[in-house]
C-alpha positions as CSV (number, residue, x, y, z in Angstrom):
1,X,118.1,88.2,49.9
2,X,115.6,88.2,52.4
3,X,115.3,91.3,54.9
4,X,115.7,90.0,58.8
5,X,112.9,91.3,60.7
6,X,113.8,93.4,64.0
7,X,111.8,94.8,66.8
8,X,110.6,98.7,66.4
9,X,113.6,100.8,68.2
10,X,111.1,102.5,70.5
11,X,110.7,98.3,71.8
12,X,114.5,98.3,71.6
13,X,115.3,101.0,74.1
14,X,112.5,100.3,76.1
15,X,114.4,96.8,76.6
16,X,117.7,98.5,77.1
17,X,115.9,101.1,80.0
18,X,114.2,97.6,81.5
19,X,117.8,96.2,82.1
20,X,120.1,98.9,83.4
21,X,117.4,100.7,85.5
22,X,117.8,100.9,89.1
23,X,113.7,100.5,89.6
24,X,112.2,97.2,88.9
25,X,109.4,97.4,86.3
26,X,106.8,95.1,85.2
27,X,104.0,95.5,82.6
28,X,101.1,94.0,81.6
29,X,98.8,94.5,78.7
30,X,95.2,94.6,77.9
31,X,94.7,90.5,78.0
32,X,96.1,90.8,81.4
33,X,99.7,88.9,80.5
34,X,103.1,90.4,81.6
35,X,104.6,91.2,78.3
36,X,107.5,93.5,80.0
37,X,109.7,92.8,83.2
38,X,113.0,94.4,83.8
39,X,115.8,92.9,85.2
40,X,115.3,94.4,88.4
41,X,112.1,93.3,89.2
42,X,113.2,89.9,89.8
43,X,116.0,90.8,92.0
44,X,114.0,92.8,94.0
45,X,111.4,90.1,94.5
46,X,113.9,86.8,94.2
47,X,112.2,85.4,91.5
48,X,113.2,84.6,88.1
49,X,112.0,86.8,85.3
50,X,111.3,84.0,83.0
51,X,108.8,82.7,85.4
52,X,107.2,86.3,85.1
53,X,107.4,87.0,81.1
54,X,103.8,85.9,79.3
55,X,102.6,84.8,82.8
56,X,98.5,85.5,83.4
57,X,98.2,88.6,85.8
58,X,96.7,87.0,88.8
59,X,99.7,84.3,88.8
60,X,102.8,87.1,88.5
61,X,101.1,89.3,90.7
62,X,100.0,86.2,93.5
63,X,103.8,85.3,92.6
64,X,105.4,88.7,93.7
65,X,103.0,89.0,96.8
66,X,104.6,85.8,97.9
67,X,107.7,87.7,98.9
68,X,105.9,90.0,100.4
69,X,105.7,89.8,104.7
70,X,102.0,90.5,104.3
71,X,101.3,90.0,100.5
72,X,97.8,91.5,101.0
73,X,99.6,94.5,100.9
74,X,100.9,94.0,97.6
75,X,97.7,93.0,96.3
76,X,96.1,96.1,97.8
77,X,98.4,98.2,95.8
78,X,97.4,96.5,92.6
79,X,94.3,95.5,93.0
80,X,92.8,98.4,90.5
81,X,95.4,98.9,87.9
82,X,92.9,101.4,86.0
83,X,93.8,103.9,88.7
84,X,97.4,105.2,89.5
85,X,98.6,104.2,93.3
86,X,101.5,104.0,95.6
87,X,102.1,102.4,98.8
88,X,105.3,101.0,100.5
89,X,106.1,96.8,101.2
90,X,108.0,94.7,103.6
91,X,109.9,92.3,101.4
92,X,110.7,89.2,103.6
93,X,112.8,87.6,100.7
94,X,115.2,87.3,98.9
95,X,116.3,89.9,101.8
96,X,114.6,91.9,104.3
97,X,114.0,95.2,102.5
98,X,111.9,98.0,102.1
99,X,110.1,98.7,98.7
100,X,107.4,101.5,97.3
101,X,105.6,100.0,94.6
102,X,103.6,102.3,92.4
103,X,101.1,101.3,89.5
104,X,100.6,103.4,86.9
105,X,97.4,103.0,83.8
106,X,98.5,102.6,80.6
107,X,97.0,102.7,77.0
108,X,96.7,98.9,76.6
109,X,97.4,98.0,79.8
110,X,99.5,98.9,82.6
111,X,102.5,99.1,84.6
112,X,104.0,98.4,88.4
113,X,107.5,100.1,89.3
114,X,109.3,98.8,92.3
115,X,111.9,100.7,94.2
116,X,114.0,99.6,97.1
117,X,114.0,102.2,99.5
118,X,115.6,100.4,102.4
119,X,118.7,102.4,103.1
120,X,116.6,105.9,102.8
121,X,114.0,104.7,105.4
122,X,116.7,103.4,107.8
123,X,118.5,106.9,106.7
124,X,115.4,107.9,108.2
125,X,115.3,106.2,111.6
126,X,118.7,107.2,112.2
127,X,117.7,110.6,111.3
128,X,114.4,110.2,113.5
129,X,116.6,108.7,116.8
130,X,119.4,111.7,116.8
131,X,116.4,114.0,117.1
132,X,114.9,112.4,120.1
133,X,118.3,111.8,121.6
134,X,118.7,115.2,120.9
135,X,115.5,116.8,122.3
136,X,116.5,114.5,125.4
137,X,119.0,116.7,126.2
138,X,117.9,120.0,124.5
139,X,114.6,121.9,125.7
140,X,112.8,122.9,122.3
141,X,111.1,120.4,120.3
142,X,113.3,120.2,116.4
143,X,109.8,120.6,113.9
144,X,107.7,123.8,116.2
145,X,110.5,125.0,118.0
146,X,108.2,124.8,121.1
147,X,109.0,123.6,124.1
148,X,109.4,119.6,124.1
149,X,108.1,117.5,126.6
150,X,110.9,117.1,129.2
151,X,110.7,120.4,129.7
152,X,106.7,120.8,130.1
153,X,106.5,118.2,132.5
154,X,109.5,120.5,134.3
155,X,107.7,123.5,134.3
156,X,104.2,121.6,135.1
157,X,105.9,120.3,138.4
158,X,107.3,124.0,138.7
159,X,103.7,125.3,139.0
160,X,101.8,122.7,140.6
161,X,104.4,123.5,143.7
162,X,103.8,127.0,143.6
163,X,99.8,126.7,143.2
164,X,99.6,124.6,146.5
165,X,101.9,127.0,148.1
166,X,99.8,130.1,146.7
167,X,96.5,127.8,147.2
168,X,95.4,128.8,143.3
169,X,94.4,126.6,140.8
170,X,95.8,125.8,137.1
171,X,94.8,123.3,134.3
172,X,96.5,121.3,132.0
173,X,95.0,120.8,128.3
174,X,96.0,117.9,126.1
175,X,95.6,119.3,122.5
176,X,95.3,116.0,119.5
177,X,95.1,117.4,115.9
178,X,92.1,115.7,114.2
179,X,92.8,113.4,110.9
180,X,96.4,114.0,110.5
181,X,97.1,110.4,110.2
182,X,94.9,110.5,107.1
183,X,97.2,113.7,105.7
184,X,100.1,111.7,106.5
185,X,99.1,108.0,104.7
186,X,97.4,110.5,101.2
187,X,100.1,113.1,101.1
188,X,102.9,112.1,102.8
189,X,105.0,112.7,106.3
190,X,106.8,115.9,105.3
191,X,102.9,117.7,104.7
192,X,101.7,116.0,107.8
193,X,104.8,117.7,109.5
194,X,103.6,120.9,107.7
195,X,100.3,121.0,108.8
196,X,102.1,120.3,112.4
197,X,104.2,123.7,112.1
198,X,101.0,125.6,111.4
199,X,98.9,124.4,114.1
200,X,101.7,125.2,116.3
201,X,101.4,128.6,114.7
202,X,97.9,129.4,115.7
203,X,98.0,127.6,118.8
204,X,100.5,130.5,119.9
205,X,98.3,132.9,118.8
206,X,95.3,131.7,120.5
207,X,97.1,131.3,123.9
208,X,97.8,133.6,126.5
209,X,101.4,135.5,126.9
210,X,101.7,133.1,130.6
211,X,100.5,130.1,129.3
212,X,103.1,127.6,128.4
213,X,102.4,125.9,125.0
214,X,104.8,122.5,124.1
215,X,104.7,119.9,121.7
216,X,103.9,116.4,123.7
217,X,104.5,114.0,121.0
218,X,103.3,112.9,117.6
219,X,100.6,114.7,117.2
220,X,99.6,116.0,120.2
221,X,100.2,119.4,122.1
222,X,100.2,120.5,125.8
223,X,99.1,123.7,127.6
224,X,99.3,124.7,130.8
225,X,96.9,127.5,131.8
226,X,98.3,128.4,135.5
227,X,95.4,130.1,137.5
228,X,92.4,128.7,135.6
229,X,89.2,127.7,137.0
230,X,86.9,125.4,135.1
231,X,85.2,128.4,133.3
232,X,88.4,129.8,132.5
233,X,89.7,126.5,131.3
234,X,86.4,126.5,128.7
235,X,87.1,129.8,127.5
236,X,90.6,129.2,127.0
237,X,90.2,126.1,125.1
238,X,87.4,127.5,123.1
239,X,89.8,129.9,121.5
240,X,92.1,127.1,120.6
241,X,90.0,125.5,119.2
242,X,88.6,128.4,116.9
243,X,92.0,129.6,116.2
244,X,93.2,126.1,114.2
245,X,90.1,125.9,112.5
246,X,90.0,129.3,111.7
247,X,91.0,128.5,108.1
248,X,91.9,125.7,106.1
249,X,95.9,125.3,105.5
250,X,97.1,125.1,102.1
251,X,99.0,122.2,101.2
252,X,98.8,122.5,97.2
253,X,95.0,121.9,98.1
254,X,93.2,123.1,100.8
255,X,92.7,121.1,104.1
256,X,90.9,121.5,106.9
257,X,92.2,121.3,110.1
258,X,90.3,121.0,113.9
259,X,91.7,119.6,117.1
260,X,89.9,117.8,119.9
261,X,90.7,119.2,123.6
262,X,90.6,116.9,127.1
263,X,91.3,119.2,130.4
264,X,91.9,118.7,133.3
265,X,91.4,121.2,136.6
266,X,93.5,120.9,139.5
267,X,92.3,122.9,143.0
268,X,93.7,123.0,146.1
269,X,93.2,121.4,148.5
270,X,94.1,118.4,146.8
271,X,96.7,115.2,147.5
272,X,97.0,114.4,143.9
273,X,100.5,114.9,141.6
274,X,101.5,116.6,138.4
275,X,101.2,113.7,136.9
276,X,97.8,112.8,138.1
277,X,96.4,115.9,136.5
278,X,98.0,115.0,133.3
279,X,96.1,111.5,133.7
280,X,93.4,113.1,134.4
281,X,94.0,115.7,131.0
282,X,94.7,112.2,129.2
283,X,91.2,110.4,130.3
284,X,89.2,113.8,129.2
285,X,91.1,113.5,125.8
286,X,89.7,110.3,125.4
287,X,86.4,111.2,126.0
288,X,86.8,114.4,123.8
289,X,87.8,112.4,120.6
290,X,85.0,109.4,121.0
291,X,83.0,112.5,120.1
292,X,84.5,113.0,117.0
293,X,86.2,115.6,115.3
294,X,86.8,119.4,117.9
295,X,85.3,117.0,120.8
296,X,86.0,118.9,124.1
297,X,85.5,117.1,127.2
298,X,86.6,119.2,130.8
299,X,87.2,117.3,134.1
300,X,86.8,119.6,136.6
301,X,86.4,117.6,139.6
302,X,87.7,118.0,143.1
303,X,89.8,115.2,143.5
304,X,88.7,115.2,147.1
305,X,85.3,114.7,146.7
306,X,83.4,111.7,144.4
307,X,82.3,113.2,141.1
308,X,80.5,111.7,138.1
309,X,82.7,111.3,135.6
310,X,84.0,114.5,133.3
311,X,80.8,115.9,130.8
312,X,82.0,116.1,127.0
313,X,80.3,118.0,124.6
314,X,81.2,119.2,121.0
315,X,83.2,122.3,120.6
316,X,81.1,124.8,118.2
317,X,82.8,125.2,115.1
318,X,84.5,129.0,114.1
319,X,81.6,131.1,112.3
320,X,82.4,131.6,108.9
């Protein structure tokens, strides 16, 4: 009586893990053919699995692309399966959904792990447009706890009445943290909104006790320095600087942190607004970051009087 042959049990419940799992997996093996797709995968990307099993790499992978709204960005994901990566697809069929895919090296080969992540990400947005809703009607921005931007622009119109009244000046610096984009795409949003809190940390320490520090947006900061002349506006921006790159902030590794700094002075007399001072803050910013990295631009013109345009220069990094 002859023996039947079966497939090793490791082979079996690998098969058995392929079918019932909620991620979609596919693998492929040192001659670069799929020997491995779950059941998933070919929900998640509308396409048969059959037309997937013992396919050549390029065609599976072109294959699954196909579905994608910009398949380079599949093929960016996978295009070095010797190295472990992740990164997050617009699926345009069979449905519109959202998918992380994330390649991983293996002994003989390799393999790709799809996961639809649509309802978390629009768990997300939801989450994202209660906040702002929120903060419309609320003073205090929800991650610093600073003041939000309604109510800087409130207390900015506040002070540019009383400093035409009290013919004084003030300033207004527009505060952009350096690179956090980069933290965001490598480590993810929740250590990019980490390495927000902090900067928001020394940025209160490096104010002044009158000075009203808010959170603009993304990630940018506000301060209003009433009283300033342009010196003082130098000095006071100066210290911002050096107080968030004081140190790097730990994040599991360390990171290094600057931000770049536009100003803008306002002095009386003058027939400009609020909000053509924070223009003006917005142009220097521009001119602070083309720079690079703790750029510092100051516009101190009288807005009465022609003026070149503001000089930039690059702040001096913190002695170590």
């Amino acid at each position: 009586m002859h023996e039947v042959a079966s497939a090793p049990m490791h082979e079996v419940a690998l098969t058995a893990i392929l079918e019932v799992a909620d991620e979609g997996f596919i693998v492929f093996d040192a001659g670069h053919r799929c020997t491995l797709a779950g059941r998933r995968i070919g929900e998640i990307f509308g396409v048969e699995r059959g037309a997937l099993l013992g396919g050549p790499e390029a065609d599976v992978l072109a294959l699954l692309a196909s579905a994608c709204e910009e398949p380079e960005s599949f093929l960016d994901v996978v295009k070095d399966p010797s190295a472990a990566c992740v990164g997050e697809l617009d699926l345009k069929r069979p449905t519109l959904r959202i998918v992380q895919l994330r390649t991983q090296p293996l002994p003989d080969g390799w393999i790709a792990i799809a996961r639809d992540v649509t309802r978390e990400r629009s768990a997300e947005r939801r989450s994202h447009q209660l906040l702002q809703r929120l903060e419309q009607i609320t003073a205090t921005d929800a991650l610093t706890q600073l003041p939000n931007r309604r109510r800087f622009v409130e207390e900015l119109e506040r002070e540019h009445g009383r400093a035409a009244r009290a013919w004084d000046s003030y300033a207004v610096l527009r505060i952009d943290v350096d690179d956090l984009a980069r933290v965001n795409d490598e480590q993810g949003i929740p250590r990019g909104d980490e390495v927000l809190e902090q900067i928001a940390e020394r940025l209160r320490e490096g104010r002044r006790e009158y000075d009203l520090l808010a959170r603009w947006g993304g990630d940018e900061f506000i301060l209003l320095i009433p009283g300033a002349d342009g010196h003082g506006t130098r000095v006071v921006a100066q210290r911002m600087a050096d107080a968030v790159a004081r140190a790097p902030i730990d994040l599991g590794e360390k990171v290094d942190v600057s931000v770049s700094i536009g100003a803008a002075v306002w002095v009386p007399p003058s027939g400009e607004s609020s909000n053509d001072v924070l223009e003006r803050a917005a142009e220097a910013l521009d001119l602070a970051k083309r720079t690079g990295k703790q750029g510092l631009a100051i516009d101190e013109r009288e807005p009465n009087k022609s003026a070149p345009p503001p000089a930039s220069r690059r702040s001096t990094p913190p002695q170590s």
